[in-house]
Backbone as a ProteinNet text record, in pm:
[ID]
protein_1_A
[PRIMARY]
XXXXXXXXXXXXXXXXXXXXXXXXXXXXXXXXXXXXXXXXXXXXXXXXXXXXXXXXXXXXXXXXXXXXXXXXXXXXXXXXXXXXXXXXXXXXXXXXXXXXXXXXXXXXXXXXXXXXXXXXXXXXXXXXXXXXXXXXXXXXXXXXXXXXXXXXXXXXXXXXXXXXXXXXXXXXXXXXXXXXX
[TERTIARY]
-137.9	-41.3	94.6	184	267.2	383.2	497.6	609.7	675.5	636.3	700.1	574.1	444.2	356.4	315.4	387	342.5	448.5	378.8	455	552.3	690.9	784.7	734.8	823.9	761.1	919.2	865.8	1015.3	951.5	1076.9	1078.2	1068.6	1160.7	1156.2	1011.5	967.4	851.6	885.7	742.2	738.3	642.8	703.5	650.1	589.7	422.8	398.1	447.4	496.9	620.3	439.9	327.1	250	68.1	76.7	-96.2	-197.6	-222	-371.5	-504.2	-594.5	-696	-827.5	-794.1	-929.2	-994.8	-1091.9	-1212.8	-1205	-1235.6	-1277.4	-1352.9	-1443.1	-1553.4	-1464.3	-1323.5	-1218.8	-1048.8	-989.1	-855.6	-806.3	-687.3	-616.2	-511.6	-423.7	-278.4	-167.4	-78.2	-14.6	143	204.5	321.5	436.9	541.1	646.3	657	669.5	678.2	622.7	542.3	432.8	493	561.5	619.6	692.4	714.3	690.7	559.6	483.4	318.7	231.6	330.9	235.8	170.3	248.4	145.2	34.6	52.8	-60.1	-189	-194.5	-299.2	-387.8	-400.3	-429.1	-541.7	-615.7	-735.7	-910.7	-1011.9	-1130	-1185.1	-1165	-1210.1	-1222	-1250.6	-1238.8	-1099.7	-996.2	-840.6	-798.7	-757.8	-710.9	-565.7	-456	-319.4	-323.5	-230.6	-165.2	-30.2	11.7	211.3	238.9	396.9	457.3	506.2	498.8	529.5	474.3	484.7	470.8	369.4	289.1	187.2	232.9	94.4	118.1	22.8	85.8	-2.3	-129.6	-249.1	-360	-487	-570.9	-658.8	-693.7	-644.1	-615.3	-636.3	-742	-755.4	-631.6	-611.1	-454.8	-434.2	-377.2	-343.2	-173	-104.7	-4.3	30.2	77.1	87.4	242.4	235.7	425.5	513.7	432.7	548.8	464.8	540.7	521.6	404.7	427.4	333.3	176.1	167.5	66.6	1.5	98.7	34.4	-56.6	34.2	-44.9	-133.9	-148.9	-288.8	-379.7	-394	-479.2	-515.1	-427.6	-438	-542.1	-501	-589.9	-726.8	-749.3	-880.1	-967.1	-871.2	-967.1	-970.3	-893.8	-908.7	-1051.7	-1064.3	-1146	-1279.2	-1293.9	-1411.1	-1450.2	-1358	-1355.2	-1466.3	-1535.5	-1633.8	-1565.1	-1648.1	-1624.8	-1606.4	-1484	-1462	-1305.9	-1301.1	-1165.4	-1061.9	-959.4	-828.4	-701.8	-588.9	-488.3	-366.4	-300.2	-163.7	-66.5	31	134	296.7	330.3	457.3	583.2	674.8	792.8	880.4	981.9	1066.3	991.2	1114	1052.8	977.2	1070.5	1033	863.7	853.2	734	634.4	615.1	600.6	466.3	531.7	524.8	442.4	484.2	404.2	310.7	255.2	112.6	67.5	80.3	66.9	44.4	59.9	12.6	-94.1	-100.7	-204.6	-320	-336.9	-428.3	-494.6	-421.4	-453.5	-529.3	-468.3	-569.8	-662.6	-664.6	-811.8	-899.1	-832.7	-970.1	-932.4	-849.8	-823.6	-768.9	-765	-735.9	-595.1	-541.9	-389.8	-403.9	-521.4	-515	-598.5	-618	-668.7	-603.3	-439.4	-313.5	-225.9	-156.5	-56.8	61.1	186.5	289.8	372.4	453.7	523	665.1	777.7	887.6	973.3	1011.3	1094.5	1209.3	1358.6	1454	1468.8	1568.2	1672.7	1615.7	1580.2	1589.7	1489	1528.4	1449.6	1489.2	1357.1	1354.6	1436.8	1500.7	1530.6	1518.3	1511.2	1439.9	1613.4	1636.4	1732	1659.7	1684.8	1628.5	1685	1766	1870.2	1761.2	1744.7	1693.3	1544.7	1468.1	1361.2	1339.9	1478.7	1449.9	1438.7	1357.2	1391.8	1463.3	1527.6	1628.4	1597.8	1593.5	1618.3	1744.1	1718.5	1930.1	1869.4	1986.2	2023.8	1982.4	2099	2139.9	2253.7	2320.2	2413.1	2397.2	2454.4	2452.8	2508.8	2529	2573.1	2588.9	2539.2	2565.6	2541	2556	2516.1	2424.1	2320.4	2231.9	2219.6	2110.7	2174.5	2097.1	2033.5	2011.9	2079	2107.5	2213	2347.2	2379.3	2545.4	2617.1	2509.7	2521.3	2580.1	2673.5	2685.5	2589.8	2559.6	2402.6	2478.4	2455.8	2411.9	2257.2	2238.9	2083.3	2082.8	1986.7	1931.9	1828	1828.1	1735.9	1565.8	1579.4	1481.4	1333.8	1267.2	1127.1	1029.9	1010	834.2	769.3	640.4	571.7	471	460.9	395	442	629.5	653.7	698.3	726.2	757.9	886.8	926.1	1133.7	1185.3	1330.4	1450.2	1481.2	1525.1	1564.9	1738.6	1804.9	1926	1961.4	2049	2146.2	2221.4	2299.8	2432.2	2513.8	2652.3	2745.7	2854.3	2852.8	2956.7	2863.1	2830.5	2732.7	2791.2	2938.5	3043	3049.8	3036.3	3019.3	2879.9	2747.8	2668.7	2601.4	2731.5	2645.3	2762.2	2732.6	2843.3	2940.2	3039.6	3181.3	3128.8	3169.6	3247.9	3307.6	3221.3	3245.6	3398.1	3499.6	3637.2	3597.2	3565.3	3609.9	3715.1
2355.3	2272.5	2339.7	2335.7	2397	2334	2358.3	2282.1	2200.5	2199.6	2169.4	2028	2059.3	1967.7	1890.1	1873.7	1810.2	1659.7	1537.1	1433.4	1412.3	1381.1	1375.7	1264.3	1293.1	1226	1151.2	997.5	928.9	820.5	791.8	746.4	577.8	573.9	402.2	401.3	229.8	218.7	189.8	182.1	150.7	41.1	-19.6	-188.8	-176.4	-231.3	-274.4	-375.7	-374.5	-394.8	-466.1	-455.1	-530.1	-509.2	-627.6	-684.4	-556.6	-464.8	-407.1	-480.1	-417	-482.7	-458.1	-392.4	-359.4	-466.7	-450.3	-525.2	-576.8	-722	-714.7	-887.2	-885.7	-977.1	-1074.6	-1056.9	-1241.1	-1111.4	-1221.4	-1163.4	-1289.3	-1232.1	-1292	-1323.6	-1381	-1379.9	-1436.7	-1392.4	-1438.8	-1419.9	-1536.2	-1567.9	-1672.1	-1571.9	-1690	-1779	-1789.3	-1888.1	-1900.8	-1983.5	-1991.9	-1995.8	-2052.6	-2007.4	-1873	-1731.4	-1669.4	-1570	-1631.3	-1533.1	-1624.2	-1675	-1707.1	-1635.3	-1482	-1410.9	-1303.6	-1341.8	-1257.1	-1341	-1463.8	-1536.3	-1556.8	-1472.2	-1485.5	-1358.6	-1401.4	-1269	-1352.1	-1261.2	-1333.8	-1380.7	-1280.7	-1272.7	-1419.6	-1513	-1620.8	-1566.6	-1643	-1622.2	-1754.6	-1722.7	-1755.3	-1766.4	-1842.2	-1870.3	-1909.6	-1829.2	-1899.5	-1872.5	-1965.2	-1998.4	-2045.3	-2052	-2139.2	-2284.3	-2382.1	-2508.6	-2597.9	-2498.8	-2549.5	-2553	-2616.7	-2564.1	-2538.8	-2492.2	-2512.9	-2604.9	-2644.7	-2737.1	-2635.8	-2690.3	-2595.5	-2570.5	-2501.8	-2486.4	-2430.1	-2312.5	-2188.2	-2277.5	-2196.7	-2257	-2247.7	-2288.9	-2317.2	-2385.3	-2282.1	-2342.5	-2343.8	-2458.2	-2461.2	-2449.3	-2387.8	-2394.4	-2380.9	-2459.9	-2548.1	-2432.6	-2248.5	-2175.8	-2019.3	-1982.4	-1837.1	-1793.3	-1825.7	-1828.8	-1862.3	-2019.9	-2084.3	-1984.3	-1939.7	-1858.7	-1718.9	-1648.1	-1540.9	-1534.1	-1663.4	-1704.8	-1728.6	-1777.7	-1813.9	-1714.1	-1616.9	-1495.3	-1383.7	-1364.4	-1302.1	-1369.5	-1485.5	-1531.2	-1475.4	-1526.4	-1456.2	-1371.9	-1272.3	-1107.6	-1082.6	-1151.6	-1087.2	-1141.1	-1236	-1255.6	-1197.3	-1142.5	-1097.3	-984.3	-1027.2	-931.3	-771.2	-675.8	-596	-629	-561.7	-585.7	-662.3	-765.5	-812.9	-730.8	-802.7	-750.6	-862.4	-742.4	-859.1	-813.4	-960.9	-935.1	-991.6	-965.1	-1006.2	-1002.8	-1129.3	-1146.1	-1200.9	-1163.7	-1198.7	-1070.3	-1155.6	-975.8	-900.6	-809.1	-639.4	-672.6	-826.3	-861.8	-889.4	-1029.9	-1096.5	-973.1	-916.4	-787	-675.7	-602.3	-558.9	-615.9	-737.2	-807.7	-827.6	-909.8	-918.3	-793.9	-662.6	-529.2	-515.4	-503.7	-469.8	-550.4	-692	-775	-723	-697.8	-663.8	-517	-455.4	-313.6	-309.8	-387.9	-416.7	-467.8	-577.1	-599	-518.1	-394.9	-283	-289.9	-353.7	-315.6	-178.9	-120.9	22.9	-27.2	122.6	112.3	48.6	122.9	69.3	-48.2	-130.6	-257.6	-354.7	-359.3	-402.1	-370.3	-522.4	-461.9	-528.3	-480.2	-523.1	-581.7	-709.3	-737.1	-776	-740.3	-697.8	-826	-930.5	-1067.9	-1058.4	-1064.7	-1094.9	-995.1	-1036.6	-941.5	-928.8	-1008	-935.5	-850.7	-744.8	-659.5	-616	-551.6	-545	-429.3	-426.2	-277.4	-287.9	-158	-126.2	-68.6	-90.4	-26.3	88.4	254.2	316.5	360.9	291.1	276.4	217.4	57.3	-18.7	-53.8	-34.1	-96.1	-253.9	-257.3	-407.7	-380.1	-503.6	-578.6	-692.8	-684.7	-791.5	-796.3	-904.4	-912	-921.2	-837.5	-806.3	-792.7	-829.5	-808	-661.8	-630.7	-561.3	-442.5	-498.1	-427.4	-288.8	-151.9	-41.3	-22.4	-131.6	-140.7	-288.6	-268.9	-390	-350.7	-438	-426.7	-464.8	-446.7	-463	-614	-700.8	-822.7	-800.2	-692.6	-694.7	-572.3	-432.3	-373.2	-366.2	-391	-424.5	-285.9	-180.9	-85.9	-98	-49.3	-39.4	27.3	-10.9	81.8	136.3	243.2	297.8	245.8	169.8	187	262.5	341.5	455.7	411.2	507.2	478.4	491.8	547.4	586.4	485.7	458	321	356	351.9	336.6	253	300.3	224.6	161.5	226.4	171.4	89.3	69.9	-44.6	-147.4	-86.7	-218.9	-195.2	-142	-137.6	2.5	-31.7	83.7	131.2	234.8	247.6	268.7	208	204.2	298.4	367.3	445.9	453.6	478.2	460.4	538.8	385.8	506.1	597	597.8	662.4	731.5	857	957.3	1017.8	991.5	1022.4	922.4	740.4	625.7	598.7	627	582.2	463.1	377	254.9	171.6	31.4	-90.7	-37.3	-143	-182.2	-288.2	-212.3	-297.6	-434.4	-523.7	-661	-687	-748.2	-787.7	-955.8	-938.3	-1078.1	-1129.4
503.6	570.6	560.5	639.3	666.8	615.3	596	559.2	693	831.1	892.3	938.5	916.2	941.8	828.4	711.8	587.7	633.1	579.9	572.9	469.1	495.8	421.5	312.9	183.1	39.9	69.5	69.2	14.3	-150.9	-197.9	-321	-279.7	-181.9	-178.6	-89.5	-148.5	-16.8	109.4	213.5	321.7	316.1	404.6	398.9	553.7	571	697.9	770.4	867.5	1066	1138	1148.8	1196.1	1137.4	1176.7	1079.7	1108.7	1046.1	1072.6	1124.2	1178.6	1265.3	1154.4	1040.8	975.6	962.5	945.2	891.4	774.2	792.2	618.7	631.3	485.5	475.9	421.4	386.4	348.4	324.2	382.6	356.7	293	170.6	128.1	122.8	178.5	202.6	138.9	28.8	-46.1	-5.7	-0.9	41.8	-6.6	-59.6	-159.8	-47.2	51	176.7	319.3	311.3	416.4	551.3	558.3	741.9	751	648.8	720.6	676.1	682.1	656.2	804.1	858.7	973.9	1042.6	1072.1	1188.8	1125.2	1021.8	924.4	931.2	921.9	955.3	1086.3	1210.5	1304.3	1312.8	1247.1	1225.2	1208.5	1254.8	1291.7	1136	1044	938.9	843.9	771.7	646.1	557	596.5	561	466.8	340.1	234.9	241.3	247.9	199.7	106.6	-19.9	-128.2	-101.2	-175.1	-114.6	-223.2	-237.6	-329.3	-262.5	-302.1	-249.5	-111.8	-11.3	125.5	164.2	283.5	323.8	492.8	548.6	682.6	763.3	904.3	988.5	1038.2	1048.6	1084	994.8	1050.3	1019.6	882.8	886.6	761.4	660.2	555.4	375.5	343.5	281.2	193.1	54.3	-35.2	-151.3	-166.1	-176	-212.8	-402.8	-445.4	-592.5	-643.8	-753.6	-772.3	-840.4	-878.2	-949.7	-917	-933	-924.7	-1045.3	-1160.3	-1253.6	-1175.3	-1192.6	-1104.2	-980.8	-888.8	-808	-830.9	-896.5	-965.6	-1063.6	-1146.5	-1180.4	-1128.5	-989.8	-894.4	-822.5	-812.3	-746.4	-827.8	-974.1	-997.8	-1026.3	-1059.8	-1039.5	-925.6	-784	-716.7	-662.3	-765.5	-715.8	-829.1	-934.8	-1047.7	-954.8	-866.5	-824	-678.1	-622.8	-521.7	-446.2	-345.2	-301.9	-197.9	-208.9	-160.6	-17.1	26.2	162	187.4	48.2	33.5	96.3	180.2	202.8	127.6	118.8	70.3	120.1	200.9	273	189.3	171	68.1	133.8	136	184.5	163.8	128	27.4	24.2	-144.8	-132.3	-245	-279.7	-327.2	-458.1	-541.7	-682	-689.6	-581.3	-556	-488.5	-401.9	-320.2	-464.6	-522.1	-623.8	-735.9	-770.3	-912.7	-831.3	-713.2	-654.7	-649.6	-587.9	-611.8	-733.1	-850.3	-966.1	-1016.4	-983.7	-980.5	-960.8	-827.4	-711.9	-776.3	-811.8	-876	-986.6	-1105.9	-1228.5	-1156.4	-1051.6	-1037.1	-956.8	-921.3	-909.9	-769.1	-594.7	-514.3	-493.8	-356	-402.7	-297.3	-247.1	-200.7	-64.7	43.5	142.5	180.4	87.3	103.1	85.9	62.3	9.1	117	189.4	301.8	219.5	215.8	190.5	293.9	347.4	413.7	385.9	358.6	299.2	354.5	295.4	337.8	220.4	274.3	154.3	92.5	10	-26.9	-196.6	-219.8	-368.4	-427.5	-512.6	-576.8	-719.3	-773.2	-917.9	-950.1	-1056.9	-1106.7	-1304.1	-1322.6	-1452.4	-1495.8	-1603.2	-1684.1	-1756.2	-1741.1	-1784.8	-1948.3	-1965.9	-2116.3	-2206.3	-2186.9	-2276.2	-2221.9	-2101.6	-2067.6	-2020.3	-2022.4	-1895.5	-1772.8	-1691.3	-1594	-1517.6	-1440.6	-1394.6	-1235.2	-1196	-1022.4	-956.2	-871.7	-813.9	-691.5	-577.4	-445.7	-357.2	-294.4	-242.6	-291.8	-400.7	-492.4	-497.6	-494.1	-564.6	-696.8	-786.6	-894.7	-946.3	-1110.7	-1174.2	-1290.3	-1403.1	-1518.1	-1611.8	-1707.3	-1731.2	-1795.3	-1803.3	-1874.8	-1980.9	-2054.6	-2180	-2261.6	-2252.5	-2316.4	-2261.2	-2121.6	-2081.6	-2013.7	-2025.1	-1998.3	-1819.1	-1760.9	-1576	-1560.2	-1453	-1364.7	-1294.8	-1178.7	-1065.3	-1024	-946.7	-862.7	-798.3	-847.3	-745.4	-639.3	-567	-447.9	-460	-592.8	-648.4	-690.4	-634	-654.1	-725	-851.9	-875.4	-904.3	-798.4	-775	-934.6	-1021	-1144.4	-1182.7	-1184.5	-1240.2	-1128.5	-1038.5	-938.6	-918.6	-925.8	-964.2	-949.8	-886.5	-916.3	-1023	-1021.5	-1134.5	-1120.5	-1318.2	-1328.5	-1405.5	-1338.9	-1459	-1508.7	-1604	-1662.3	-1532.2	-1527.4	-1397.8	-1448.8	-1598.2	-1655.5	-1793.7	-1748.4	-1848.2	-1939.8	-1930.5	-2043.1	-2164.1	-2104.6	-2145	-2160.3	-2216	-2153.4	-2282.2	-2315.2	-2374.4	-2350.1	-2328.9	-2348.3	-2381.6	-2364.2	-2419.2	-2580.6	-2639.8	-2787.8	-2741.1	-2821.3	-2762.3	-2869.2	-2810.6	-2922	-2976.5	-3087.2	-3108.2	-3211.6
[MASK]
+++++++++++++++++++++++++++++++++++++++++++++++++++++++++++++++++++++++++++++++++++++++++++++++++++++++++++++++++++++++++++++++++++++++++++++++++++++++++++++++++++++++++++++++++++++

């Protein structure tokens, strides 16, 4: 392969823009909010909604469940029972996005049996200082809420943990301010 015919490597993901036609013996469709995972549901296949809170008018199985917790318990249940052929659509932002993605993975789905659909603004980032996680915006900067350290967010995504990564924006400074009391 040539350097001019090789596909470019980016760091952030790419989120699927429309429903694939594959096949599959049950799709699963998980969505922090059911009106917008509507057009994901329009497939021949036995289609599963789990959501947080809402449901929708219609036909579609549907589980509404009262927390994010709740949902992804239900989720991996029936990923651990899940027959070959399973698909899973997932729709929300980068935070929600991701933790179903890692879900789905321990339970033995592979990459392209997993569609991502990218809703909202918020996303995870990792403090590469102390090893937290925090959910943030849109921001190119903030500060950590467990060592206090300023970030830079980089553009930088991995996919193992789900998250950006943060860096110290001052590598001259690279721990907190001395709290005065």
């Amino acid at each position: 392969m040539t350097a001019s015919s090789a596909e470019p490597m980016f760091s952030t993901p790419r989120y699927a823009t429309d429903v694939s036609r594959h096949t599959a013996s049950r799709r699963i469709v998980v969505a922090q909010q059911a009106s917008l995972a509507t057009r994901l549901l329009d497939h021949p296949a036995p289609t599963l909604l789990l959501c947080l809170g809402e449901t929708l008018p219609g036909s579609v199985e549907q589980e509404s469940l009262p927390s994010s917790e709740a949902l992804y318990l239900r989720l991996q249940m029936l990923l651990e029972q899940a027959q070959a052929g399973t698909r899973l659509y997932v729709c929300g932002d980068e935070s929600f996005l991701w933790h179903v993605h890692r879900l789905a993975w321990q339970a033995g789905l592979l990459g392209d049996e997993i569609e991502l659909f990218k809703q909202g603004a918020r996303r995870r980032l990792y403090c590469v200082h102390c090893g937290h996680f925090q959910d943030i915006g849109r921001e190119g900067e903030c500060t950590c809420g467990q060592c206090r350290v300023k970030l830079f967010v980089r553009e930088h995504f991995s996919q193992r943990l789900g998250a950006y990564m943060g860096v110290c924006i001052d590598p001259d400074s690279p721990y907190a301010p001395e709290v005065q009391s």
